[in-house]
C-alpha positions in Angstrom: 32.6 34.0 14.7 34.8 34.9 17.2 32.9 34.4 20.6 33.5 35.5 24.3 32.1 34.0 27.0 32.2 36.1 29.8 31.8 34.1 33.9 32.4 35.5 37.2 33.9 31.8 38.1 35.0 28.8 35.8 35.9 25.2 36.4 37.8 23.5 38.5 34.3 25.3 40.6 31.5 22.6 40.1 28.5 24.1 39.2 25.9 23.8 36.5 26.5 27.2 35.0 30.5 26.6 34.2 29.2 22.9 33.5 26.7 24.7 30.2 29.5 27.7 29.4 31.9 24.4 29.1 29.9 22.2 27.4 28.8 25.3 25.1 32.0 26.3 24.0 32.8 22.6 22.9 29.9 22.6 21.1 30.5 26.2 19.6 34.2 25.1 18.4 33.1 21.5 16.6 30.6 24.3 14.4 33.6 26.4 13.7 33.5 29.3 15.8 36.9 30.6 17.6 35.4 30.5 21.7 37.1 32.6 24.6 36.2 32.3 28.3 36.8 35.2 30.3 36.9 34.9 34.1 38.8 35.3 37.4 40.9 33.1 39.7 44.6 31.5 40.0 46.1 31.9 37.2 47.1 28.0 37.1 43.7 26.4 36.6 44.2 26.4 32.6 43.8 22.9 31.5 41.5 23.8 28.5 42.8 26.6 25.2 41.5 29.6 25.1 40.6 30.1 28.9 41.9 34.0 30.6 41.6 34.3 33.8 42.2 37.9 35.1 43.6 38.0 39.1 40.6 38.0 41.6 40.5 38.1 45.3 39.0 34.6 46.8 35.7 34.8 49.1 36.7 31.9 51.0 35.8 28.3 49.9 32.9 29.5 47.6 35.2 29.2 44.4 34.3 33.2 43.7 37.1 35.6 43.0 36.3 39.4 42.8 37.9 41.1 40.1 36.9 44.2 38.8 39.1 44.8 35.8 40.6 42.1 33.2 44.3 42.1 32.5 45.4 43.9 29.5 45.8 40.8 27.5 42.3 40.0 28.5 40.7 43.1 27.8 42.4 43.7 24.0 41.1 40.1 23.2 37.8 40.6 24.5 37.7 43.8 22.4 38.5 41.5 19.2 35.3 39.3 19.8 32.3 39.6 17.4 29.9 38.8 20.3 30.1 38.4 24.0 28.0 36.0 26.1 27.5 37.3 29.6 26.7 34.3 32.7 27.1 36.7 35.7 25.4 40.2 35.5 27.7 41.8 37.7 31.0 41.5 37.9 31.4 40.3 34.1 28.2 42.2 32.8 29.4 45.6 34.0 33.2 44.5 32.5 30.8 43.6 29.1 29.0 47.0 29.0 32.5 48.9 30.0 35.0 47.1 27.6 32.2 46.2 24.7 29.6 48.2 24.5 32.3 51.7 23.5 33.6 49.1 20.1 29.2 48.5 19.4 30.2 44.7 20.2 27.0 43.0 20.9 26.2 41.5 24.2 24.1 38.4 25.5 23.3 37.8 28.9 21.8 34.7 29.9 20.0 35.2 33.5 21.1 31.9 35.1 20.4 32.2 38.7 17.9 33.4 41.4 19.8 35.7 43.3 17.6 36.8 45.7 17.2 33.4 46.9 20.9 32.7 46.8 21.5 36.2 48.8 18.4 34.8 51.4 20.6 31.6 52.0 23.7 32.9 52.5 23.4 36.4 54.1 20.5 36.1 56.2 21.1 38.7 58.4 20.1 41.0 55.2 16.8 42.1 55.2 14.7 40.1 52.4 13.8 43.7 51.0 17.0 45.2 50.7 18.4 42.3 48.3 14.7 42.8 46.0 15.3 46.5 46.3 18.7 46.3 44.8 17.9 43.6 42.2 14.6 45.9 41.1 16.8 48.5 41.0 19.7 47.1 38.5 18.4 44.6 36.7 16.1 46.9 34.6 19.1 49.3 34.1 21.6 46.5 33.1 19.1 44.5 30.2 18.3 47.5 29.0 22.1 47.5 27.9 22.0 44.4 26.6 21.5 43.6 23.3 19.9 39.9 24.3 18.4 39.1 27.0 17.9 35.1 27.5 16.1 32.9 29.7 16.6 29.3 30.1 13.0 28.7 31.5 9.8 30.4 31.7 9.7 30.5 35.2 12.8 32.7 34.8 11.5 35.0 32.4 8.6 35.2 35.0 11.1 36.9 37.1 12.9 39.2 35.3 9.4 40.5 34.7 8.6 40.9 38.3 12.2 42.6 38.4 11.0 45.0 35.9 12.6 44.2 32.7 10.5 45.5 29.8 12.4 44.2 26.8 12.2 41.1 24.7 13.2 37.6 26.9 14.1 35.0 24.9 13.7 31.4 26.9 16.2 28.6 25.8 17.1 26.0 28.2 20.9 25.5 28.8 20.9 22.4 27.1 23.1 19.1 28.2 24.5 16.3 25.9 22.2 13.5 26.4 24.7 10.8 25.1 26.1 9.9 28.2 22.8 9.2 29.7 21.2 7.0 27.1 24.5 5.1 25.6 23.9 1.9 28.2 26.6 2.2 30.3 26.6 -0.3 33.5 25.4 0.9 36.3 26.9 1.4 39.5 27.0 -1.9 41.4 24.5 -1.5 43.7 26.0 -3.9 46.4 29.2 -1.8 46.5 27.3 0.8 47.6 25.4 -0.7 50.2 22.6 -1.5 48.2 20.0 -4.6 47.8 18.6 -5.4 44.4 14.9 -4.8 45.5 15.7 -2.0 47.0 13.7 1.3 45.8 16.7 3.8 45.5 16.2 7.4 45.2 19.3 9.5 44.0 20.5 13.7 44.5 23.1 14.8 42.8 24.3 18.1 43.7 26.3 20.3 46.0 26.1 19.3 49.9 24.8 23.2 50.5 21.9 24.4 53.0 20.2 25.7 49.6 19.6 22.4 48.3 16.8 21.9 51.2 18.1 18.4 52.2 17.2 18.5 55.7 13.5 18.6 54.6 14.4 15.8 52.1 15.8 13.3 55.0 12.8 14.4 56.5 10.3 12.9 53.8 12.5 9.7 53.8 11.7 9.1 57.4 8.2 9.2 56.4 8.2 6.8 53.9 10.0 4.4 55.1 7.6 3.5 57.5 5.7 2.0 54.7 8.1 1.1 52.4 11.2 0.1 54.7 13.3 -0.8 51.2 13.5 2.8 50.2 17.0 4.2 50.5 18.3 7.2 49.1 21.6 8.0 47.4 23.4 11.5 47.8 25.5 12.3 45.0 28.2 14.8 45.9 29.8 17.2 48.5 29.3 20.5 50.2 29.3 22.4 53.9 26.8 20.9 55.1 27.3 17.2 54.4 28.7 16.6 58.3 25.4 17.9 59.5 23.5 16.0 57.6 24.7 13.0 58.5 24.1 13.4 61.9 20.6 14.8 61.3 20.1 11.2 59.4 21.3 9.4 61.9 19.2 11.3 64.5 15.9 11.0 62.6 16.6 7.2 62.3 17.4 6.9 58.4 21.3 7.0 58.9 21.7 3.2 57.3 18.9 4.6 54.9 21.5 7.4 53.5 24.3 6.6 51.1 26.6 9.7 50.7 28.8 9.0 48.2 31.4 12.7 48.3 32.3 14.1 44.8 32.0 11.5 42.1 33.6 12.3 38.8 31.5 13.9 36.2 31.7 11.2 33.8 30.3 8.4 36.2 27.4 10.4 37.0 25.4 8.1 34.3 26.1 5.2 35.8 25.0 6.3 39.3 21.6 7.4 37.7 21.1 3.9 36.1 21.2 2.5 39.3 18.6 4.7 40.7 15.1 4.6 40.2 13.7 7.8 41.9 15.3 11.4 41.1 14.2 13.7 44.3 15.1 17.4 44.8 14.0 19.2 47.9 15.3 22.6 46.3 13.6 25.7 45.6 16.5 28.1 44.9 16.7 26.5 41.0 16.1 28.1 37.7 17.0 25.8 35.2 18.6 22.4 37.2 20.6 20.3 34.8 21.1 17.9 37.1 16.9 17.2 36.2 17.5 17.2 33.3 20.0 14.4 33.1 17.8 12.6 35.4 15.3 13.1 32.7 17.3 12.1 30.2 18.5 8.5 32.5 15.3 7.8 32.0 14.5 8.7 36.0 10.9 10.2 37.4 11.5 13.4 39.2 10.1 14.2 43.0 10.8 18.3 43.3 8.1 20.9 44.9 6.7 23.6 43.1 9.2 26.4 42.3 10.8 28.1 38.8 12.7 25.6 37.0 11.5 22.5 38.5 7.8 23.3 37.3 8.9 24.4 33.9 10.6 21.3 33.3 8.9 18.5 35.6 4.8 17.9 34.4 3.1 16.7 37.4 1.7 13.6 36.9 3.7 12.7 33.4 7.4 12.8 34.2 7.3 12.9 37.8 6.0 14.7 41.1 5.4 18.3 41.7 5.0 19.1 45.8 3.9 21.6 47.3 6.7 23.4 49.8 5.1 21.0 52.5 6.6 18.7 54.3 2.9 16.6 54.3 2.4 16.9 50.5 5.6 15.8 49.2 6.0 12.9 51.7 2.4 11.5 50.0 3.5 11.8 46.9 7.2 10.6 47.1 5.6 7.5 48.6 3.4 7.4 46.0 6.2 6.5 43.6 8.3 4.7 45.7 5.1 2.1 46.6 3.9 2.0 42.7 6.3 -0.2 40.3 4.7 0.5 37.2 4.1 4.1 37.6 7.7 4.6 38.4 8.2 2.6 34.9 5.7 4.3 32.7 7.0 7.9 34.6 10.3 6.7 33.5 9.5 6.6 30.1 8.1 9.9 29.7 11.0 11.6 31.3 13.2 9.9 28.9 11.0 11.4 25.8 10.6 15.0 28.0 14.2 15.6 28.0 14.7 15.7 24.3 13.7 19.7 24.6 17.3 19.6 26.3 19.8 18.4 23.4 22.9 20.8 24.0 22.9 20.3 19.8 19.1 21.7 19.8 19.7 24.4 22.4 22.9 25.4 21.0 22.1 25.9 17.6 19.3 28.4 19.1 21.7 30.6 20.7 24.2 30.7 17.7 21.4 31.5 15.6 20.8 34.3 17.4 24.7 35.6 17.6 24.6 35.4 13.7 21.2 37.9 14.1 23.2 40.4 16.8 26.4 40.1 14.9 24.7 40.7 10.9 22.7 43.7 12.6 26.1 45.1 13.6 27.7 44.8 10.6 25.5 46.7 8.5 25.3 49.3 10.8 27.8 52.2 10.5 29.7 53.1 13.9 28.7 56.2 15.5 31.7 58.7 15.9 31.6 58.0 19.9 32.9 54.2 18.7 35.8 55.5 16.4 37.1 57.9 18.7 37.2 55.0 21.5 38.7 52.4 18.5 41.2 54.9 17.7 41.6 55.3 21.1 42.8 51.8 21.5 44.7 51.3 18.8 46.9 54.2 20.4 47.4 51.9 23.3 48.2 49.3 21.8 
């Protein structure tokens, strides 16, 4: 098959969406399959085959690029795929629905984020109401142009339910290549980082953003350390607010507590992880967190508090911790771990076992199973007359 994935932003931007439609695509191309990103941005980024980018104007230092139309190039190879994969629903689904859906190409949209939440963080002057108003307003409309409609966690589908989309929602986690994570790699030397051996060390990895919630997580440090004065925690990454969080953990008295370690290549994340022994996440804006995941599959228990994505892949009790949004609650039961060797050991080895759902080759082979579905359906069906005209149509242009 000839597949397009279709991204409103691509690498070098960090995030865990272009981190699956990457790690997807390889996947895709070791089974055979001819994959095509389609996105926006410089046009000197291309280190990978079969990446068009399509000019976009920058919004700031977010890594987005609007675009509202692909090249030509773009757009006639798009129009050559058997199925499209859509990652964003708005700049790339409407560019799906205007270049695809004319040819009867079938479309896929994986619901990644939660937008509202996202829109809450960084435009808070917007009412709360006018970003649910416009989200219960189009995302109905939009999947009810889509052909497939998926959802990597239940939590998600939840959602799009609350949104108001009727038709089917097929949940299947983005998936992650567990290799890395369980091929016994050294870890990180803890004393190059700062670190004693008995130390209890709890690790983030993620972007540095107000999102993440990590004032609330220094926070819950102070707390605990008052009764477990080894505890130190590790932050994994970089981001806008990294400046003030190292002044608010110096203020709340955890500053020599707090190891932040700026970006850290992608393939040394493993060996950070092994030196850990506590995964915590003070977030509530995620829907399907690979960085969890890969926690999970480090063999690391998981602190989080009770939202979509962290309860639909963290069981309270088994694999980890789930807090309530309280400040109160998740200080008790992040000292809970921190204080109890062998419940952080036998946590461990659950989350190892739990994150098997979350084999890219598992998840992977889902989604292609359905492509073959969308794309046999298509070819036994005959093209209405509206299709030829547009087809003949292009082939004029061309």
């Amino acid at each position: 098959m000839r597949i397009g994935m279709m991204a409103d932003l691509y690498k070098p931007h960090v995030s865990g969406v272009t981190h699956y439609v990457s790690l997807n695509k390889q996947i895709l191309e070791r089974r055979g399959h001819e994959v095509f990103v389609f996105t926006f941005g410089r046009l000197d980024h291309e280190d990978e085959p079969n990446v068009l980018r399509s000019p976009g104007v920058s919004v700031g230092a977010t890594g987005y690029s609007l675009g509202f139309r692909y090249t030509r190039v773009a757009r006639r190879l798009l129009q050559t795929m058997d199925i499209v994969h859509v990652h964003h629903p708005f700049l790339s689904g409407r560019l799906a629905l205007a270049y695809c859906r004319p040819l009867g190409i079938p479309i896929v949209f994986t619901h990644h984020t939660r937008y509202d939440l996202y829109a809450q963080v960084y435009f808070p002057i917007l009412p709360d109401q006018l970003g649910q108003a416009f989200l219960q307003s189009y995302m109905p409309a939009f999947c009810r142009d889509i052909d497939l409609v998926i959802a990597p966690a239940a939590g998600l589908a939840a959602f799009l339910r609350e949104m108001g989309v009727e038709g089917p929602v097929d949940v299947i986690p983005n998936g992650i290549d567990l290799t890395p994570f369980r091929s016994g790699h050294p870890p990180i030397d803890r004393a190059a980082l700062g670190l004693r051996q008995d130390d209890v060390v709890l690790i983030f990895v993620g972007r540095l953003g107000v999102e993440k919630n990590l004032a609330f997580l220094l926070r819950a440090v102070a707390g605990v350390q008052h009764a477990h004065p080894r505890v130190k925690l590790l932050l994994l990454g970089d981001g806008p607010e990294r400046d003030n969080l190292q002044d608010r953990a110096a203020l709340s008295g955890v500053g020599e507590r707090v190891v932040f370690t700026g970006l850290v290549p992608y393939p040394d994340i493993p060996r950070y992880l092994a030196a850990a022994d506590v995964f915590v996440t003070a977030s509530t804006t995620e829907v399907h967190p690979l960085s969890v995941i890969e926690a999970l599959a480090a063999g690391l228990p998981v602190v989080g508090i009770d939202s979509p994505g962290v309860s639909d892949t963290i069981i309270d009790g088994e694999n980890g911790f789930v807090a309530e949004d309280d400040l109160a609650a998740f200080t008790a039961k992040l000292g809970q771990i921190v204080m109890d060797d062998d419940l952080r050991r036998g946590m461990g080895q659950a989350a190892r076992r739990s994150a098997e759902a979350y084999d890219i080759e598992k998840t992977s082979a889902q989604v292609e199973a359905r492509y073959r579905d969308l794309v046999a359906r298509r070819t036994g069906r005959r093209p209405s007359r509206w299709q030829q005209a547009w087809r003949r149509l292009l082939d004029r242009a061309t």
